[in-house]
C-alpha positions in Angstrom: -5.4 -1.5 26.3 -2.0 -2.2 24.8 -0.7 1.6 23.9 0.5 1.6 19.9 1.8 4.6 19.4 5.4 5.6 18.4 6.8 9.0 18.8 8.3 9.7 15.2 8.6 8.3 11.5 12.1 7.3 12.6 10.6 5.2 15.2 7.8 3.7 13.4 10.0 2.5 10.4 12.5 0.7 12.9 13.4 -2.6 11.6 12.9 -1.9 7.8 16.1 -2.9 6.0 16.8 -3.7 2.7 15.4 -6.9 0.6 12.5 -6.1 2.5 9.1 -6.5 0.6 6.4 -3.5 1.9 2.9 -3.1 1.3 2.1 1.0 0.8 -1.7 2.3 0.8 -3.3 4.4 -1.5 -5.2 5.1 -4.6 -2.6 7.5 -7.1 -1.2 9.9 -4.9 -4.7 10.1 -2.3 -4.5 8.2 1.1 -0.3 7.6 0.7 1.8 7.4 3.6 3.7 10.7 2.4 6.0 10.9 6.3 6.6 7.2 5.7 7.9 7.4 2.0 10.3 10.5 3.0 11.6 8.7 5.5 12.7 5.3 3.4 13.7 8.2 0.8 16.3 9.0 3.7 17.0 5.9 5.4 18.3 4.9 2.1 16.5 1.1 2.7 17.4 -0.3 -1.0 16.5 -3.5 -3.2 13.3 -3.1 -1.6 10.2 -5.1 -3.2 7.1 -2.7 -3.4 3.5 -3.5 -3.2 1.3 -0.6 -4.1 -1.8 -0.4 -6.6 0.6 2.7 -8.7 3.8 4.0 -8.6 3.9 7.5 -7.9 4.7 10.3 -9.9 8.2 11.4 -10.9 9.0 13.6 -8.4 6.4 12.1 -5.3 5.1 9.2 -3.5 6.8 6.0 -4.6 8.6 8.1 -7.4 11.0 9.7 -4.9 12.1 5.6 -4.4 12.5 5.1 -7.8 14.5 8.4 -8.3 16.9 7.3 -5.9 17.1 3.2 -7.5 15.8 2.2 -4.3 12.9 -0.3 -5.7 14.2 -4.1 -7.1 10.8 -4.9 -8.1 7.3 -3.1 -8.3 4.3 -5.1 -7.9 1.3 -2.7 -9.1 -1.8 -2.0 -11.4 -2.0 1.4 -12.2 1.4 2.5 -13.1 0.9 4.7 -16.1 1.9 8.4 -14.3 5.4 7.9 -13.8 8.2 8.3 -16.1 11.2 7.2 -14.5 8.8 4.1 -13.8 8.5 3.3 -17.5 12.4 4.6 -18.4 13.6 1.4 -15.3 10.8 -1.1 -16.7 11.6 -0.8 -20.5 15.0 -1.0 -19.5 15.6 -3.8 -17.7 16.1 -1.7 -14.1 13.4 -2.8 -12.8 11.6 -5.9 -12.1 7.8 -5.3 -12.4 4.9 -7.6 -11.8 1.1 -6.5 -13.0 -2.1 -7.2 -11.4 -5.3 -6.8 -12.3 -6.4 -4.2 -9.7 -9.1 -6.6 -8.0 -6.8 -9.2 -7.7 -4.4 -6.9 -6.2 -7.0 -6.2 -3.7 -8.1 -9.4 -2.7 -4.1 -11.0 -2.5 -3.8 -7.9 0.1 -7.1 -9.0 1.7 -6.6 -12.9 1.8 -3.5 -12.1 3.3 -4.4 -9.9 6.0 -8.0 -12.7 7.1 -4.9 -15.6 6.4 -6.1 -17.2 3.8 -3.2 -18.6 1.6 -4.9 -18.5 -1.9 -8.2 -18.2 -3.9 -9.1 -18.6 -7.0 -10.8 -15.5 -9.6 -11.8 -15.5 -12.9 -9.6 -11.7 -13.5 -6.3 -13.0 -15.7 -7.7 -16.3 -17.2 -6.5 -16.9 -20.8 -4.0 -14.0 -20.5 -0.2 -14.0 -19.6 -1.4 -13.0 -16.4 -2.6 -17.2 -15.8 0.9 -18.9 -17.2 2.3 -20.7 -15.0 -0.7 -20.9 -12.5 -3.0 -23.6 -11.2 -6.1 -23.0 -13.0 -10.0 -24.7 -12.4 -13.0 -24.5 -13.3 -15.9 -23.4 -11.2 -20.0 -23.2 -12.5 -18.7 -23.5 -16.1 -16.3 -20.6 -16.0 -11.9 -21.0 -15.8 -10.4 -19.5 -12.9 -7.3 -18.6 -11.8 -5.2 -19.1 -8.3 -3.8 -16.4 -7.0 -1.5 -16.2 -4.0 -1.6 -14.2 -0.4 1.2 -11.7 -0.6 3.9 -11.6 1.6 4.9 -8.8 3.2 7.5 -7.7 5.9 5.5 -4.7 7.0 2.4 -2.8 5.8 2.7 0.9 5.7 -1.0 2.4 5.7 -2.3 6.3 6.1 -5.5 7.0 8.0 -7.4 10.3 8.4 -7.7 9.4 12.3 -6.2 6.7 14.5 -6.3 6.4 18.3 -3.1 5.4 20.8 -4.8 1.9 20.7 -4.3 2.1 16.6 -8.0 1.6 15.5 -8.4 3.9 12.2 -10.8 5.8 10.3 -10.2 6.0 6.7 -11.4 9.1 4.4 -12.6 9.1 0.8 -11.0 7.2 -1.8 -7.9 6.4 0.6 -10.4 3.4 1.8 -9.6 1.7 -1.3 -6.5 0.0 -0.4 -5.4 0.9 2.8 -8.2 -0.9 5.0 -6.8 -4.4 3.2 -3.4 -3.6 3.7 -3.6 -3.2 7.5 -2.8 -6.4 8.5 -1.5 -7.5 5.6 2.0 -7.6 6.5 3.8 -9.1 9.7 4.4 -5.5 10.9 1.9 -2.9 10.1 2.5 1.1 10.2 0.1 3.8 10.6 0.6 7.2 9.8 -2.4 9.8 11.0 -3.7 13.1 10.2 -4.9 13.2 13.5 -3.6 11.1 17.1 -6.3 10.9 19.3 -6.0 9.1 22.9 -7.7 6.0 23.2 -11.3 6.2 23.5 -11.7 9.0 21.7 -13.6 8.1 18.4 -16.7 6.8 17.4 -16.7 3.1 18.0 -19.4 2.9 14.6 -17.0 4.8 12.8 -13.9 3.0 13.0 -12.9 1.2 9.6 -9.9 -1.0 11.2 -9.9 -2.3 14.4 -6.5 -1.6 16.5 -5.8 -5.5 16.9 -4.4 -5.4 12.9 -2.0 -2.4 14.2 1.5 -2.3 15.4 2.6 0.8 15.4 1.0 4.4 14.7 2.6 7.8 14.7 0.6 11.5 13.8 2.5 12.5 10.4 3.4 16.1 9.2 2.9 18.5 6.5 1.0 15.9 4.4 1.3 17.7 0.8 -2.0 15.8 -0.7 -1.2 16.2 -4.6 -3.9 15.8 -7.0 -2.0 13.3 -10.1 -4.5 15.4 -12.9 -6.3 18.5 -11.9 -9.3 19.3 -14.7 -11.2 22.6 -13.8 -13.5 24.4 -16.0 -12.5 28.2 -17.1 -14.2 30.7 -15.4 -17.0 32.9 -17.4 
């Protein structure tokens, strides 16, 4: 059993530098790696290209990066929370690339099973398709999309082991799982550290083989983007 874990953020990030392009989990602001982020916000790692389905809010999650100019180029799907986001794009700060959300899925999945392209119907007939190979399949125009290309993959699990298998909870399963393995290097930050052995072989999401390195975070925050709750009586 080849031991994954790392003592610290500091550890785990090792190696990131800038021009970098990073994969980050999550759905909005549920299943990010919150330790991860704060580090980078600290390291100061700059011109970094950024693959995450959203961009944070203003003041958290992949909004801290932006605060501090630290993101080249965004490539997202759901971007419509952030401010500062918009205030970069419309001016010319920022370089941003958008995906339909599927195909933002998939490009993370082909490239963590190694496949190098596929083609979808998502995009076809919209900007999204100019400039792309496109074919028809059963009648219907598809488009090809690329594998990403990422330096590392930084993920967040609800449990991990020292052998960096992972259990994923709620809605942070959407795009973390596809992520892990996605990038040459890939980063886990946990809730909870287990030792090897420890959980549920039927309950594990991601096997440890698609994990380099995995380190128990701190003080994970957990914001909610919109809270809507009904007036009490």
């Amino acid at each position: 059993m080849i031991n994954k874990k790392v003592n610290s953020v500091q550890d785990a990030l090792q190696g990131i530098e800038d021009n970098m392009t990073i994969m980050l989990g999550g759905f909005g602001l549920c299943g990010i790696p919150e330790n991860s982020i704060a580090e980078l916000v600290t390291k100061g790692t700059k011109n970094l290209t950024c693959i995450s389905n959203n961009a944070g809010v203003d003041d958290f999650g992949l909004g801290l990066l932006l605060q501090q100019k630290q993101i080249q180029k965004m490539i997202s799907s759901y971007v419509g929370e952030n401010a500062e986001f918009e205030r970069q794009m419309l001016s010319g700060e920022l370089d941003v690339e958008l995906i339909p959300q599927g195909t933002l899925a998939e490009r993370c999945r082909a490239a963590q099973a190694g496949i190098p392209a596929f083609f979808t119907p998502a995009g076809f007939g919209t900007e999204v398709a100019i400039g792309k190979e496109t074919r028809e399949f059963n009648g219907k125009m598809h488009v090809m999309e690329h594998a990403f290309k990422a330096d590392f993959s930084i993920v967040k699990a609800w449990k991990g082991d020292e052998a960096g298998n992972l259990i994923f909870k709620g809605t942070a399963r959407n795009f973390n799982p596809c992520m892990c393995g996605a990038g040459k290097i890939t980063i886990a930050e946990v809730e909870e550290l287990l030792p090897a052995g420890s959980l549920n072989p039927n309950e594990i999401h991601i096997p440890g083989i698609l994990i380099q390195r995995i380190f128990q975070g701190e003080k994970f925050e957990k914001r909610i983007e919109q809270r809507t709750t009904r007036k009490r009586a």
